[in-house]
N, C-alpha and C positions, 0 to 999 in steps of 0.2 A: 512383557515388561519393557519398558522405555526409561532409561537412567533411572532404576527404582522403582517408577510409577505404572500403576497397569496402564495400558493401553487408554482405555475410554478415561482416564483419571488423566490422563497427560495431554490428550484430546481435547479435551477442556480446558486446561492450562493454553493451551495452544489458541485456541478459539477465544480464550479469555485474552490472549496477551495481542490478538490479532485487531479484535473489536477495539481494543486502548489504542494499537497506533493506527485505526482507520477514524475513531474519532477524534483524537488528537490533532494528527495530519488534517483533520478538516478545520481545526480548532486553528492550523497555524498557516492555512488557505484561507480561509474566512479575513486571518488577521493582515492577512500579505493584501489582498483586495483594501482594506483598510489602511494599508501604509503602515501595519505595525509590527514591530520585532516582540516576540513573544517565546522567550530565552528558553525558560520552564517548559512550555508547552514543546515547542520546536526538541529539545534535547528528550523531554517525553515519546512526540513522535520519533526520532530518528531509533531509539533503543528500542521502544519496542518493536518498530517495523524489522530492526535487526534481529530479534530474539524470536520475531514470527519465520523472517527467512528461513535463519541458523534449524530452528526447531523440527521446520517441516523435512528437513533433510533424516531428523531421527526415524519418521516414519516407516516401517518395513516395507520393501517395495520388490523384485523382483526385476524392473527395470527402470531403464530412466525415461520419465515422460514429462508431460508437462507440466506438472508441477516442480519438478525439476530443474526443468528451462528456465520458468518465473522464478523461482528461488535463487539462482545463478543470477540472471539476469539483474533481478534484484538487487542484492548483495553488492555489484558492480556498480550500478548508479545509488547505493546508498554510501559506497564509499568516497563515492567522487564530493558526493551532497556534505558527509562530515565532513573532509579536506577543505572543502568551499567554505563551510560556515565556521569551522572553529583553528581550521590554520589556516586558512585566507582571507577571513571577516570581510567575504562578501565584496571582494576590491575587484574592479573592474568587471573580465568575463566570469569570475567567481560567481558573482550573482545572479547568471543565468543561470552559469552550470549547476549552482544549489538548486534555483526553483524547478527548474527541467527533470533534475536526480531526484528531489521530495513527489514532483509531479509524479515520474512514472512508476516509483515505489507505492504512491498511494493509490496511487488508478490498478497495477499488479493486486495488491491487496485489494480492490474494489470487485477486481475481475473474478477473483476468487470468491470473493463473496459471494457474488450473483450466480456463479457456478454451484457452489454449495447450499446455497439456500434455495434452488431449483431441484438439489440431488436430495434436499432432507428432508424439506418441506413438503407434508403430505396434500396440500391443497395446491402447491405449483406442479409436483411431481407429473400432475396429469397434463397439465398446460404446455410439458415439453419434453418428454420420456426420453429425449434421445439428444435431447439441447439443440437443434437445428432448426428444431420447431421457429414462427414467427413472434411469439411471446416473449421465448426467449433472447433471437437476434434484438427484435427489438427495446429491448431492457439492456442488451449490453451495447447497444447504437446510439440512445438515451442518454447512459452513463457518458458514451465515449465524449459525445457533444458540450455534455456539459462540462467535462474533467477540459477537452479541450478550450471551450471558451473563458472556464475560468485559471487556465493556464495560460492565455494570453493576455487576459485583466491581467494575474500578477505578474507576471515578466515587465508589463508596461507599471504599474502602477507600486509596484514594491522597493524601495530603496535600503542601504543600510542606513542605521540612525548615524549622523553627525557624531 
């Protein structure tokens, strides 16, 4: 049991609140590319990517590994990302530091993704039993390219509204 809930029941909750701030965070990258502030969405993303962090810590672990790191690591630029966007409104270096900390929270979450959906899924599972496979690197090489290139669109092209 996990705060009440069994295991694979909380798993899910988890998975569930994970896929919201991966689509989100895309929902408010999309928007930044666009020049737009997208209040809703942006505070959607930022809670839930917090409540993925916070949550995967519940997990029963025996040691600290990498998800661990990523959950820490996380947490650290998600908090820089709120300070930036709702007690800095985005002034000055605030605006980098928001899209940089949204950046590596959702590319974290991204990474995770690609990691579990290689470990669950029974038609990748073959494609890379051990993750070092080229299938793999290359899916997370992919990702990185493009999380990079459209982190330099919005750095360049995102402003706060007037």
């Amino acid at each position: 049991m996990i705060l009440g809930l069994s295991v694979a029941t909380f798993t899910l909750v988890h998975v569930i609140i994970s896929l919201v701030g991966i689509g989100s965070g895309i929902v408010v990258f999309l928007a930044m590319l666009a020049r737009d502030r997208v209040a809703a969405w942006t505070a959607l993303f930022l809670i839930s990517t917090i409540v993925t962090s916070v949550s995967g810590f519940f997990f029963h672990s025996t040691a600290i590994g990498p998800p661990h790191v990523f959950g820490v690591i996380s947490l650290v630029v998600l908090a820089a990302a709120v300070l930036a966007r709702y007690v800095f409104a985005l002034a000055g270096w605030w605006r980098l530091i928001f899209i940089v900390g949204a950046w590596i929270a959702l590319y974290l979450n991204c990474v995770v993704a690609v990691i579990q959906f290689f470990q669950k899924f029974s038609f990748l599972q073959p494609l890379a039993p051990t993750q070092t496979e080229p299938p793999f690197l290359i899916t997370q090489a992919v990702m990185l390219a493009i999380f990079v290139i459209v982190g330099i669109a919005a750095g360049i092209r995102f402003r706060p509204a007037a």
